[in-house]
N, C-alpha and C positions, 0 to 999 in steps of 0.2 A: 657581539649580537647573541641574544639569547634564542635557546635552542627550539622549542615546542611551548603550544597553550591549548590545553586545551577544554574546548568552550562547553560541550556539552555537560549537561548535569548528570545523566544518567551514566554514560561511560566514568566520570568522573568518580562514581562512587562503586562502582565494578573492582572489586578485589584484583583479579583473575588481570584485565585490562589496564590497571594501576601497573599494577607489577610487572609487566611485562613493556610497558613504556617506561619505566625506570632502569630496567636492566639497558633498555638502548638509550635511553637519554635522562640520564638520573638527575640534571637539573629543571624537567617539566614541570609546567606550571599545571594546578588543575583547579576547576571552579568548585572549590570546596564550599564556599558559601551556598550554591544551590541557586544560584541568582538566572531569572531569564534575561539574558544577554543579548541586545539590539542598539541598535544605532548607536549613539554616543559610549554607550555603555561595553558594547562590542570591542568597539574601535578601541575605548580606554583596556581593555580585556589583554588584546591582540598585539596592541603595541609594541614595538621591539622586538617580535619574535621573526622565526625567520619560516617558522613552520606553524599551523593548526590542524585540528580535528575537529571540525564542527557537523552539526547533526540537521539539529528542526530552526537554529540559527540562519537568519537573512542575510545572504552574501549577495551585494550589489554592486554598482560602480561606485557610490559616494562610498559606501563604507571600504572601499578594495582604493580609493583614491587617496585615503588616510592612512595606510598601513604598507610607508614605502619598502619597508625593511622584508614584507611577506613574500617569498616565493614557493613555498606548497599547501597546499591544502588536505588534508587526507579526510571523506567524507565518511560518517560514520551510519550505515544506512542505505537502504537501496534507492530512492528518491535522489532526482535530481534536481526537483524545479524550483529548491530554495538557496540554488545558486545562478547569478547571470555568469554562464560562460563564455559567453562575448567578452564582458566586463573583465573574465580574466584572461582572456588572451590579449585583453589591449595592454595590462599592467604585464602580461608575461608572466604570471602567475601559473603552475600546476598544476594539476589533476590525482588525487589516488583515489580510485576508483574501482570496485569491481560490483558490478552487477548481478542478482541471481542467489546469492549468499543467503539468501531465507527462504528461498522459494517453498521449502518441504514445509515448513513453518504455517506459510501460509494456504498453500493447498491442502493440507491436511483441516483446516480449520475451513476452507469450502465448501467439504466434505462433509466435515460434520455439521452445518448452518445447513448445509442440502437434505440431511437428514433429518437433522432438528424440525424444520421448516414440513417438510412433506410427512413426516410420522406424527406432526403437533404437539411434538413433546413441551415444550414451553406451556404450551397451555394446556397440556393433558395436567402437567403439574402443579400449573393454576388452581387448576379445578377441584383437583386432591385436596390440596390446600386449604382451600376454603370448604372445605367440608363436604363437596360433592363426587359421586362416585357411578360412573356410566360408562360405557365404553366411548371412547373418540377417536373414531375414522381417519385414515392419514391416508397415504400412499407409499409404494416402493419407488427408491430411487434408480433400483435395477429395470432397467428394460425404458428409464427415459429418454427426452432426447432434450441434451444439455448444449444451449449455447454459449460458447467463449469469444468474449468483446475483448482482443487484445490476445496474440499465443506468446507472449515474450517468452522469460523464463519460466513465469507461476503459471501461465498457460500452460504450456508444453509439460511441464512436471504434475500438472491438472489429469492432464488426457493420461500420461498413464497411474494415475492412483483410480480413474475409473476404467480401467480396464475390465474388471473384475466386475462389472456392476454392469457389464452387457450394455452400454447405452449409444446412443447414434448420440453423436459429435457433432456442431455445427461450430463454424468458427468464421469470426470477421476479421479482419488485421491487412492495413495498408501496405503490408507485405506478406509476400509468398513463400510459404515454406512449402514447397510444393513437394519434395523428398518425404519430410514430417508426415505433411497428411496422408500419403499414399502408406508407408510405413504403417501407421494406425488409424487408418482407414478412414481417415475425417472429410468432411465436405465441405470448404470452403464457399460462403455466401454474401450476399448484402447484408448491410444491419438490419435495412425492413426486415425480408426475412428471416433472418432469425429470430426477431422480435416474435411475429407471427407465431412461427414454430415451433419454439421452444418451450419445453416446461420446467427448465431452470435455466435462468440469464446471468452469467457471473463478470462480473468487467476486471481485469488485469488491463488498464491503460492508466500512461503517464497525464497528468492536470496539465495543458497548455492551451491556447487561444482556438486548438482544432479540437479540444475535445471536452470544455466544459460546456455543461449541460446537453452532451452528446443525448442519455435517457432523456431528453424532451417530453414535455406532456401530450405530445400527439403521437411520441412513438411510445407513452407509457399506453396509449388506446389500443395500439395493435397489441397488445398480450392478450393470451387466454385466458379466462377464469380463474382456469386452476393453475395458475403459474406463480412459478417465487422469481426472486429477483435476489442476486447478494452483490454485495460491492465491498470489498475490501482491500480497494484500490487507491482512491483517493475521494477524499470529499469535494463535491461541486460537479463531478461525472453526469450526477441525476440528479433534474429537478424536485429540489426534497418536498415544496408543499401541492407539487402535482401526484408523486407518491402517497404523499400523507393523503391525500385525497379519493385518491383512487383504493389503498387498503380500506378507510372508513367507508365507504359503499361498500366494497368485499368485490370491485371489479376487477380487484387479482387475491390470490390465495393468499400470500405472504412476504413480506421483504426481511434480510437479514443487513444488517449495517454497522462493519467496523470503525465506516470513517465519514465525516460531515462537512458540510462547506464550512462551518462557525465549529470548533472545536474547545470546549465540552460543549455539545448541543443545547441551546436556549429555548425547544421545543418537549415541556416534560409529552405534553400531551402524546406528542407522537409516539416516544420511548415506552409510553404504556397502554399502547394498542395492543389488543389480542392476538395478530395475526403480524406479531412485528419481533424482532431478536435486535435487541443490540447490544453491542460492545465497545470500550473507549478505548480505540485503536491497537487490538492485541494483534494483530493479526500477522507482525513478525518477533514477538515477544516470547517466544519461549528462549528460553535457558542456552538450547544449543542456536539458534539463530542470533541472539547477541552477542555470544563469540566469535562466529563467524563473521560480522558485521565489525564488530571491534577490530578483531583481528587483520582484517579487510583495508579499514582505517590505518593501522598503525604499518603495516606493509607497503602504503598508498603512500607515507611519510619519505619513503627510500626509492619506490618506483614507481614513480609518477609519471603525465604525459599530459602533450599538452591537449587542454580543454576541447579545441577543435574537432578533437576525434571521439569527444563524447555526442558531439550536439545532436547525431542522428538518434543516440538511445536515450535520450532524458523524457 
């Protein structure tokens, strides 16, 4: 039986990542072609091995029902929900897993879309640009009050990179970190209110049946004015053409957007709103976050566990 395959494209052409899956398993297969790998194409990938590393790859029952020889998975990425883990504990299949490995990654780039957003540097730049020169009015992010939809790990790593920036806290999350918030002082609320209250709405949640199109168009009504929204969570969280709707009125300040239900988005219009930032899903893509995530993957290879114990964090 052969040892390792693995399917992602991106880790696959990772120098740092290569080399270090070869010192443990120097007969690994990797997708050198660059090929996007689904269904038939997967399954022919995967075959024979006894181990993978898959990423933005569709791991289901039919394709986990072809691949009798598989017993581990190592996932390369913090995302879970393009694996059924039911599907692998019926085959007895593995888990390597670790959660939270980018988090700095991604709260730092919050951070800066919060600024971005509220100082109107995008479109102060615009402006410049195009040959125009006036001052344009923004806001401080110190002294706001920021809501967090979700405190997992990029939550909690969230609240203290705003430490510094003096702001009242609100946070939603079907669980209680009741220690945490007292700790840094947060006040745990409903989504309405927060919605209400907040002058920056940021979503740290997983994509599953309880949480797409959680931003609804009627709770995109409860925002203020002057509010931004960023999501660099998952795409489908927010109704995108109630947003796109509600920016082109100007019935909120601004949205920041690293990730979309249809990836690369099929809406330029919206991409070139004035009061809009986007990005095509950087938002655990620095340098030291892919190794981490890499690294994560190829550890996940040795100690793994089974699926069941992930179900409550995906």
């Amino acid at each position: 039986m052969r040892s390792v395959a693995i399917a992602s494209r991106s880790f696959s052409k990772h120098p740092i990542l290569r080399k270090e899956v070869l010192k443990r398993y120097p007969d690994a297969k990797f997708n050198d072609e660059g090929l996007s790998l689904n269904d038939s194409s997967l399954i022919e990938f995967l075959q024979g091995y006894e181990k993978a590393i898959t990423a933005l790859e569709v791991i289901d029952e039919k394709i986990l029902s072809e691949l009798p020889d598989l017993k581990v998975i190592g996932k390369y990425g913090v995302g879970l929900d393009m694996i059924d883990l039911n599907a692998m504990k019926k085959f007895g299949i593995k888990l390597g897993w670790l959660g939270g490995v980018n988090k700095r990654s991604v709260s730092e780039l919050v951070v800066s879309f919060a600024i971005n957003l509220l100082h109107r540097v995008t479109f102060a730049n615009a402006e410049v640009r195009s040959g125009k020169w006036y001052q344009v009015k923004g806001r401080q992010l110190s002294d706001c009050t920021v809501g967090i939809i979700g405190c997992g790990h990029v939550g909690k790593d969230l609240v203290k990179l705003l430490q510094p920036f003096n702001c009242n806290i609100l946070v939603h999350d079907i669980l209680d970190f009741k220690d945490f918030y007292q700790k840094h002082s947060i006040t745990p609320v409903g989504l309405e209110e927060l919605m209400q209250k907040s002058d920056i709405i940021t979503l740290h949640l997983p994509l599953d049946s309880s949480t797409i199109n959680i931003i609804s168009k009627d709770r995109l009504q409860l925002l203020k004015k002057d509010a931004v929204i960023i999501n660099l969570a998952r795409g489908g969280l927010i109704d995108e053409n109630a947003l796109k709707q509600r920016l082109i009125e100007k019935k909120i300040a601004g949205a920041a957007l690293d990730v979309f239900a249809i990836e690369p988005p099929n809406d330029r219009e919206f991409a070139l709103l004035d009061n809009v930032l986007v990005t095509p899903h950087i938002g655990g893509s620095t340098e030291e976050a892919i190794l981490a995530m890499g690294m994560a993957a190829i550890d996940g290879l040795d100690n793994s566990r089974d699926p069941s114990s992930f179900l409550s964090k995906k």
